[in-house]
PDB file of N, CA, C and O in Angstrom:
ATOM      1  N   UNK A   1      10.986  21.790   5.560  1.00  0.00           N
ATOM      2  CA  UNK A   1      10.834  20.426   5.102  1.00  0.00           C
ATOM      3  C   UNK A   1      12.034  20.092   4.215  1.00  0.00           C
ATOM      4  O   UNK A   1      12.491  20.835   3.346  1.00  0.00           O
ATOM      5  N   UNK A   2      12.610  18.539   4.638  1.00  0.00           N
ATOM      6  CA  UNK A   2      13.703  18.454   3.645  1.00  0.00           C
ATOM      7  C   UNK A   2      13.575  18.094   2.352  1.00  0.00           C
ATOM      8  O   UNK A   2      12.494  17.587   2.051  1.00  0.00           O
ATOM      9  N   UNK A   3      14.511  18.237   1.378  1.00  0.00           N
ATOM     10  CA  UNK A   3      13.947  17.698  -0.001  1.00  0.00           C
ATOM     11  C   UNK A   3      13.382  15.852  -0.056  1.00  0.00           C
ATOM     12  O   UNK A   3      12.359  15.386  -0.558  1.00  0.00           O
ATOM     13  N   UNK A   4      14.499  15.162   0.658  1.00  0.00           N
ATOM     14  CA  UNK A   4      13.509  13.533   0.947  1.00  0.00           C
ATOM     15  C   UNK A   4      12.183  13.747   1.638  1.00  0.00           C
ATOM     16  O   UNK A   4      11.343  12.872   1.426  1.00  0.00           O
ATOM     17  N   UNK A   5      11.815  14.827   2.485  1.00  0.00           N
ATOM     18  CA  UNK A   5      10.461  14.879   2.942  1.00  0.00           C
ATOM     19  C   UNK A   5       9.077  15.061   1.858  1.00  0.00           C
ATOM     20  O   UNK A   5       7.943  14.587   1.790  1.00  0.00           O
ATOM     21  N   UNK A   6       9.779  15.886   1.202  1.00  0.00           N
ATOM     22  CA  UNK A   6       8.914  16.385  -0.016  1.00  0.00           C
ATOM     23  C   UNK A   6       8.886  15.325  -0.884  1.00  0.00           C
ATOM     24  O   UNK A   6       7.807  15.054  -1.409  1.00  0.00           O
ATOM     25  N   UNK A   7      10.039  14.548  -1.188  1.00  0.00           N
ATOM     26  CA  UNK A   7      10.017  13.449  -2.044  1.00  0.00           C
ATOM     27  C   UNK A   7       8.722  12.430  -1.598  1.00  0.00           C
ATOM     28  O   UNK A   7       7.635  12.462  -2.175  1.00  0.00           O
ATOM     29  N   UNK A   8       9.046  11.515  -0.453  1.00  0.00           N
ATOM     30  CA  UNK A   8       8.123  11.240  -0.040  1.00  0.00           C
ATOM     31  C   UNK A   8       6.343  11.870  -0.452  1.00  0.00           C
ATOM     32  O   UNK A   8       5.567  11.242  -1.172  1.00  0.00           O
ATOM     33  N   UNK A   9       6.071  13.023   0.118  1.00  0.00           N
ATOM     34  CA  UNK A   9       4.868  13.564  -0.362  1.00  0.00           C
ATOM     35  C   UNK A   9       4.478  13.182  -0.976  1.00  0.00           C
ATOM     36  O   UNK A   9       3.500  12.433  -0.985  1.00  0.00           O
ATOM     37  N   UNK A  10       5.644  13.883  -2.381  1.00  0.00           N
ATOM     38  CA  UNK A  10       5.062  13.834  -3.825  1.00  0.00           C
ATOM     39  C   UNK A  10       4.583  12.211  -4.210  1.00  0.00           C
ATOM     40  O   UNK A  10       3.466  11.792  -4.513  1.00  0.00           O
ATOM     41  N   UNK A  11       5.708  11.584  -4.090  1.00  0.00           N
ATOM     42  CA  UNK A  11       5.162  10.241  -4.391  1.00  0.00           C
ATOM     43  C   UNK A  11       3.811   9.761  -3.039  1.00  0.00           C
ATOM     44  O   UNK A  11       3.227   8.846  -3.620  1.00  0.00           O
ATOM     45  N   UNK A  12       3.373   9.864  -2.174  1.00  0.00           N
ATOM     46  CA  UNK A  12       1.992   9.517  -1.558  1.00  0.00           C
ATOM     47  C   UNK A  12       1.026  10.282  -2.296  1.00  0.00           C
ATOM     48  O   UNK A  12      -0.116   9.850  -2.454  1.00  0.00           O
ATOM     49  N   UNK A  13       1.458  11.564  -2.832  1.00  0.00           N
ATOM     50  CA  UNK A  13       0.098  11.993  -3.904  1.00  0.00           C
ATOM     51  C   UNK A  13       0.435  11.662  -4.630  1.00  0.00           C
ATOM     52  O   UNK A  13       0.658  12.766  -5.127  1.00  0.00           O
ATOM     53  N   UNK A  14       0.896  10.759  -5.619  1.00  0.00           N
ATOM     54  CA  UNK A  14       0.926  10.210  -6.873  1.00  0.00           C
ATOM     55  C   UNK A  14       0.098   9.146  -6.620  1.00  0.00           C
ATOM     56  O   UNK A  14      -0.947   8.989  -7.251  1.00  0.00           O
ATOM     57  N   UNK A  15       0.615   8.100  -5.405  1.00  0.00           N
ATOM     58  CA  UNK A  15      -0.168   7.392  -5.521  1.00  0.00           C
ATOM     59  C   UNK A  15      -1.665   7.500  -4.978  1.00  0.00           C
ATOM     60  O   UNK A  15      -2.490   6.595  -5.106  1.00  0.00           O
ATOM     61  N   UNK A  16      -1.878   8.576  -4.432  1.00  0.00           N
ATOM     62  CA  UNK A  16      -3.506   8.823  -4.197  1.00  0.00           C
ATOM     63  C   UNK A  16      -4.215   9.278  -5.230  1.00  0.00           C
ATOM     64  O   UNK A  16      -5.392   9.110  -5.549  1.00  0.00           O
ATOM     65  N   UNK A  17      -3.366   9.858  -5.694  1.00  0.00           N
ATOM     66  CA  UNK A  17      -3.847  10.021  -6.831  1.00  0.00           C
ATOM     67  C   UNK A  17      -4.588   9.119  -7.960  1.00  0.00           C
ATOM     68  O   UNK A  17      -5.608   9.331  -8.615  1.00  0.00           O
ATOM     69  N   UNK A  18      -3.556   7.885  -7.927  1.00  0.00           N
ATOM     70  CA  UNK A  18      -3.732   6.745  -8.788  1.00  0.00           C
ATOM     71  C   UNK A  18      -4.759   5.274  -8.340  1.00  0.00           C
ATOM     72  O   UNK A  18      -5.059   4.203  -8.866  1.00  0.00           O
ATOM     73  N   UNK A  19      -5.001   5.897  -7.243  1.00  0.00           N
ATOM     74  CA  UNK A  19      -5.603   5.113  -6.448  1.00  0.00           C
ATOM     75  C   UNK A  19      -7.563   5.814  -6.648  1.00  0.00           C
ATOM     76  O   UNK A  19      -8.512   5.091  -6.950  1.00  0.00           O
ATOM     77  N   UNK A  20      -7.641   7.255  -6.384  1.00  0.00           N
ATOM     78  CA  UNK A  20      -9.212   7.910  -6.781  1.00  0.00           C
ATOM     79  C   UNK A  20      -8.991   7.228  -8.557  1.00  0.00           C
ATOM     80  O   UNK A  20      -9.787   6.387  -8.975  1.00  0.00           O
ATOM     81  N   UNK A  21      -8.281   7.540  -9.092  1.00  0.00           N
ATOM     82  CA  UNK A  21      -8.810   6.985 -10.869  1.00  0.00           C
ATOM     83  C   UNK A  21      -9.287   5.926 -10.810  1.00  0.00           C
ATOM     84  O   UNK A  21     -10.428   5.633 -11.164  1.00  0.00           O
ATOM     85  N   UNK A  22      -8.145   4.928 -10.169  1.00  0.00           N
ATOM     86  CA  UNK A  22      -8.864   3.166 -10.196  1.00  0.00           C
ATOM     87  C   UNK A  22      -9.955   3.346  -9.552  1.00  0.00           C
ATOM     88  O   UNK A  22     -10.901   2.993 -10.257  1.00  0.00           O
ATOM     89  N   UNK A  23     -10.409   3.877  -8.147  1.00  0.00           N
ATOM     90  CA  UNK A  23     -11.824   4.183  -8.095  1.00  0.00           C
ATOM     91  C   UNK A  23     -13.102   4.105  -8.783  1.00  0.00           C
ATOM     92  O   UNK A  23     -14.082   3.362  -8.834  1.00  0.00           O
ATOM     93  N   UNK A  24     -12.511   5.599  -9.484  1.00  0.00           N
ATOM     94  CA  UNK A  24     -13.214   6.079 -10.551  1.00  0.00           C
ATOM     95  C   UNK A  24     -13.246   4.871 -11.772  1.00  0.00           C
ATOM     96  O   UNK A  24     -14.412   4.505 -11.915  1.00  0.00           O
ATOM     97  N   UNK A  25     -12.846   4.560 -12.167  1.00  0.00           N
ATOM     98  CA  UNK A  25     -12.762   3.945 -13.357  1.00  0.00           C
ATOM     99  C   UNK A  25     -13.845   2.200 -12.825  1.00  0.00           C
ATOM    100  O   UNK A  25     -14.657   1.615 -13.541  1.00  0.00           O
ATOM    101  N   UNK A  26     -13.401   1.813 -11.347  1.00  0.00           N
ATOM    102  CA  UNK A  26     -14.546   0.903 -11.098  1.00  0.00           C
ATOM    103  C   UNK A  26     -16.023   1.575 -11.097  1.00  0.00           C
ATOM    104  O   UNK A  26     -16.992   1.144 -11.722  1.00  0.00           O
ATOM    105  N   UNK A  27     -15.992   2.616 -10.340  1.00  0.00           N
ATOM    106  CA  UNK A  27     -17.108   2.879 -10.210  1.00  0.00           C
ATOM    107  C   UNK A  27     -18.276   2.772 -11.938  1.00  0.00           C
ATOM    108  O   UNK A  27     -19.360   2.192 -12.003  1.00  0.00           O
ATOM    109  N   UNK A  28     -17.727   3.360 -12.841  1.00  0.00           N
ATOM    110  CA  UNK A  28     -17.773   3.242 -14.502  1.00  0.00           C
ATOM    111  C   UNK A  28     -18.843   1.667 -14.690  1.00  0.00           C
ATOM    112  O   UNK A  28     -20.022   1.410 -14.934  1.00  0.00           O
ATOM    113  N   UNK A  29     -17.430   0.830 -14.371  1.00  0.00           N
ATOM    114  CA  UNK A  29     -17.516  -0.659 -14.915  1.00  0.00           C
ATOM    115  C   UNK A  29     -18.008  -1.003 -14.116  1.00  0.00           C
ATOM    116  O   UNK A  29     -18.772  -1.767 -14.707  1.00  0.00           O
ATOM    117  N   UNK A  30     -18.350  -1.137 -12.726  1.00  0.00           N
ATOM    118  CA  UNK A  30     -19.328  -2.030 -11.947  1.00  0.00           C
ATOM    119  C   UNK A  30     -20.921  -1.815 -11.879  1.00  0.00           C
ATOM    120  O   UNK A  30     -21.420  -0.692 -11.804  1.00  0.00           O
ATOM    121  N   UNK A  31     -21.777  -3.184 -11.918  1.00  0.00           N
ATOM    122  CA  UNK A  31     -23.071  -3.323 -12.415  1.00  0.00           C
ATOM    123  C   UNK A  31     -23.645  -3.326 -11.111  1.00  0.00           C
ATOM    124  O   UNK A  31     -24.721  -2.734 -11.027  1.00  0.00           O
ATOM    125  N   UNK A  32     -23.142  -3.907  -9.949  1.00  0.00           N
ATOM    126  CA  UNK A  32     -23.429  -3.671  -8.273  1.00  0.00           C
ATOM    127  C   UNK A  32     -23.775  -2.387  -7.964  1.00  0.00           C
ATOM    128  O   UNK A  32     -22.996  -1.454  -8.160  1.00  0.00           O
ATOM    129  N   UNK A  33     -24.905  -2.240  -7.482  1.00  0.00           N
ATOM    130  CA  UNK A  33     -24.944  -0.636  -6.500  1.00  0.00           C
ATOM    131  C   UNK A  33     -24.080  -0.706  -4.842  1.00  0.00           C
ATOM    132  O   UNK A  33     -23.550   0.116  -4.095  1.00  0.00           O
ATOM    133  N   UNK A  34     -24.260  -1.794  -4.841  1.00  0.00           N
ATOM    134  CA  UNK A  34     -23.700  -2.438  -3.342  1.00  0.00           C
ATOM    135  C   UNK A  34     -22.192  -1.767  -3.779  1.00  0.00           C
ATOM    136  O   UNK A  34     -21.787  -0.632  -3.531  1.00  0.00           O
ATOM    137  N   UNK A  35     -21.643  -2.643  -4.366  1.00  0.00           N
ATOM    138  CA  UNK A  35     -20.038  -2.066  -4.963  1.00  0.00           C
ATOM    139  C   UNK A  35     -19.536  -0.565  -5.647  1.00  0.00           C
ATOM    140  O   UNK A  35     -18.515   0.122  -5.660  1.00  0.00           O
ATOM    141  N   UNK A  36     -20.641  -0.524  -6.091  1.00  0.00           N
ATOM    142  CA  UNK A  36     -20.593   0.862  -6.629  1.00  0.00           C
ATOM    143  C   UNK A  36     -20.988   1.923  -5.668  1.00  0.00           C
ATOM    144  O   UNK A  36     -21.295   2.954  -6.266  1.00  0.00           O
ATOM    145  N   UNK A  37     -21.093   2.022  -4.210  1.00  0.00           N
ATOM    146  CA  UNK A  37     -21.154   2.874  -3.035  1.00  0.00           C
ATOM    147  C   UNK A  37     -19.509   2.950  -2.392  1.00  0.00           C
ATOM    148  O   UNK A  37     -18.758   3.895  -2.151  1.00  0.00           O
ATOM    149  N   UNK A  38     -19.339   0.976  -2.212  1.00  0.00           N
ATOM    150  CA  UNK A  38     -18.105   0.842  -1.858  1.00  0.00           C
ATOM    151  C   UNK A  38     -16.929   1.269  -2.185  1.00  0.00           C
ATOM    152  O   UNK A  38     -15.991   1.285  -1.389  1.00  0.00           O
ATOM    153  N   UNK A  39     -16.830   1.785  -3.776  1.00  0.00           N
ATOM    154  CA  UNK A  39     -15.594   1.752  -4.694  1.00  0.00           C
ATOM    155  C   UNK A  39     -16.235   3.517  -4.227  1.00  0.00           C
ATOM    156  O   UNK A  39     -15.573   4.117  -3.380  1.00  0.00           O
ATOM    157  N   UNK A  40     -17.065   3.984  -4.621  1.00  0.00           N
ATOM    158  CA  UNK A  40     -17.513   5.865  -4.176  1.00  0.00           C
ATOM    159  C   UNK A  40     -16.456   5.805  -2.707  1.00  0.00           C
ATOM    160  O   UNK A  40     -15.262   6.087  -2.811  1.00  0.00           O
ATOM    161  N   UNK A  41     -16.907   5.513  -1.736  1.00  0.00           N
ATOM    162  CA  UNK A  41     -16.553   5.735  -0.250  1.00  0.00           C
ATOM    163  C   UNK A  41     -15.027   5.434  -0.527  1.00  0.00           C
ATOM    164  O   UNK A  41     -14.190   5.830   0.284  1.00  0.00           O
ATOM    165  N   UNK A  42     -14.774   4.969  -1.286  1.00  0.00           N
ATOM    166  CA  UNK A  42     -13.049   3.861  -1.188  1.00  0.00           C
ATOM    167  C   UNK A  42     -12.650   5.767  -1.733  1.00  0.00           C
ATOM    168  O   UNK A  42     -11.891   6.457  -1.053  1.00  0.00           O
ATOM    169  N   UNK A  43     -13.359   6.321  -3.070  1.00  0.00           N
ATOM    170  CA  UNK A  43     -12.895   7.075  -3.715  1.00  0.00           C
ATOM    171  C   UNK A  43     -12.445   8.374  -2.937  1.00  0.00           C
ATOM    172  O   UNK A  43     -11.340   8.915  -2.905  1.00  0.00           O
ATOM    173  N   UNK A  44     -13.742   8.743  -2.262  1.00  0.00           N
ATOM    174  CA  UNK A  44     -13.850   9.687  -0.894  1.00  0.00           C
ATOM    175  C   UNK A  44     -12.509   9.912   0.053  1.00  0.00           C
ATOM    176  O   UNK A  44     -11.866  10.933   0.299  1.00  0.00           O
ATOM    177  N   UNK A  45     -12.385   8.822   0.395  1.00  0.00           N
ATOM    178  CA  UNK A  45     -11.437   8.634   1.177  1.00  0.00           C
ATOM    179  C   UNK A  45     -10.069   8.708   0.772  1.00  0.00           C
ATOM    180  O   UNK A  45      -9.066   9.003   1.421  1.00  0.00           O
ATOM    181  N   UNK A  46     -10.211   8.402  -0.352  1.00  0.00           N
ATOM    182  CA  UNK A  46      -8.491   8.417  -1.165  1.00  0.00           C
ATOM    183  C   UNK A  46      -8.784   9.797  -1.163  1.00  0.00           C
ATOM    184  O   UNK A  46      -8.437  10.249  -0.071  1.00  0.00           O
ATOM    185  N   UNK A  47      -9.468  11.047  -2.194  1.00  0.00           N
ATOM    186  CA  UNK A  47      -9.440  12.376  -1.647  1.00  0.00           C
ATOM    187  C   UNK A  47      -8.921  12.623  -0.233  1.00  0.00           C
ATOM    188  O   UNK A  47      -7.959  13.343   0.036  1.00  0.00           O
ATOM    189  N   UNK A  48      -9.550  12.051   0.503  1.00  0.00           N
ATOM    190  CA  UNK A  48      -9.132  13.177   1.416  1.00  0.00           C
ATOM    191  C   UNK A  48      -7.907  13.020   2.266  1.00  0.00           C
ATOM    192  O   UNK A  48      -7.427  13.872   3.014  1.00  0.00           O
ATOM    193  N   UNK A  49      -7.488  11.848   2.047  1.00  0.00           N
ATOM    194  CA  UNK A  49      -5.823  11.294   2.289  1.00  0.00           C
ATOM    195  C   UNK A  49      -5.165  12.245   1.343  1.00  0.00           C
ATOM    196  O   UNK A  49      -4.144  12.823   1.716  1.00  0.00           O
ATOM    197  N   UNK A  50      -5.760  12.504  -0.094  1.00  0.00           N
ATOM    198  CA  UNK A  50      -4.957  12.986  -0.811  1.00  0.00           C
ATOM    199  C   UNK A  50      -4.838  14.763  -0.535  1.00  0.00           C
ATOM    200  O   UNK A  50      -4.223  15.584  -1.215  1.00  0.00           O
ATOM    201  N   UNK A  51      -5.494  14.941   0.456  1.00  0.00           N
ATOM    202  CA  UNK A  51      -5.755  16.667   0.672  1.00  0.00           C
ATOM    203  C   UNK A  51      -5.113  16.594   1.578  1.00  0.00           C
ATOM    204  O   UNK A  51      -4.625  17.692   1.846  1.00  0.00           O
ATOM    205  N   UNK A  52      -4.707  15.488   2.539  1.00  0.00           N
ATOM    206  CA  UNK A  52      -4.137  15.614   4.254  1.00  0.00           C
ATOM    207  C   UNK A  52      -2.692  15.949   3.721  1.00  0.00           C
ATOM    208  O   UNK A  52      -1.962  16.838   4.159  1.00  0.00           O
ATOM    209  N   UNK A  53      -2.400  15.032   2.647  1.00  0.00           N
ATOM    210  CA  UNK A  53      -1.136  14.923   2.329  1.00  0.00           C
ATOM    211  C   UNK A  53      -0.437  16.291   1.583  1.00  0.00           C
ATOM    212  O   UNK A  53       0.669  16.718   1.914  1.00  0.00           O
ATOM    213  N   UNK A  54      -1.410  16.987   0.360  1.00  0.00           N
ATOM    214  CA  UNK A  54      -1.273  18.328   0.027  1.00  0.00           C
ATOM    215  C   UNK A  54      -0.808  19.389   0.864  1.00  0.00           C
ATOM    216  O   UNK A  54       0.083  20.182   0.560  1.00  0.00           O
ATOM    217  N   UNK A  55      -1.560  19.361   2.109  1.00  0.00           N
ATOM    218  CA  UNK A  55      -1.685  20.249   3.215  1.00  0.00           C
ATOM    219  C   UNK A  55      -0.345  19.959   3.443  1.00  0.00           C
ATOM    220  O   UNK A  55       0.215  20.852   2.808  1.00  0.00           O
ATOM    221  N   UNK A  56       0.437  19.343   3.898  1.00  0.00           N
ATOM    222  CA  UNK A  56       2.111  19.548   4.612  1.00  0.00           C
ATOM    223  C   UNK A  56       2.812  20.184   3.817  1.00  0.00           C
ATOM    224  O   UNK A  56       3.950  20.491   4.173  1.00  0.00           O
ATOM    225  N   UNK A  57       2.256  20.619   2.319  1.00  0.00           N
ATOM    226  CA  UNK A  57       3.515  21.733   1.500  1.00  0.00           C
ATOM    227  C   UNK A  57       2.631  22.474   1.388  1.00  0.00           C
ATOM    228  O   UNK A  57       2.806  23.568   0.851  1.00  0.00           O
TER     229      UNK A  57
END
């Protein structure tokens, strides 16, 4: 892998990263259960983008 490949990476797990917190942090503040499944599943999913992406290094 080249070093711009890895660059790349790193920054898609940064931002998946930053993306499960905002999740997380709705899930906190929202009074909806409806929304508060939605923002869970949103969270889920950013994991596991964020594991697909781990996996190539």
């Amino acid at each position: 892998m080249s070093p711009k490949e890895l660059t790349y990476i790193e920054d898609a797990l940064s931002h998946e990263k930053f993306l499960k917190t905002q999740c997380q942090e709705a899930i906190k503040n929202l009074q909806s259960e409806e929304l508060k499944a939605q923002a869970q599943q949103m969270e889920q999913r950013h994991q596991q983008i964020f594991d697909s992406f781990y996996n190539l290094i």
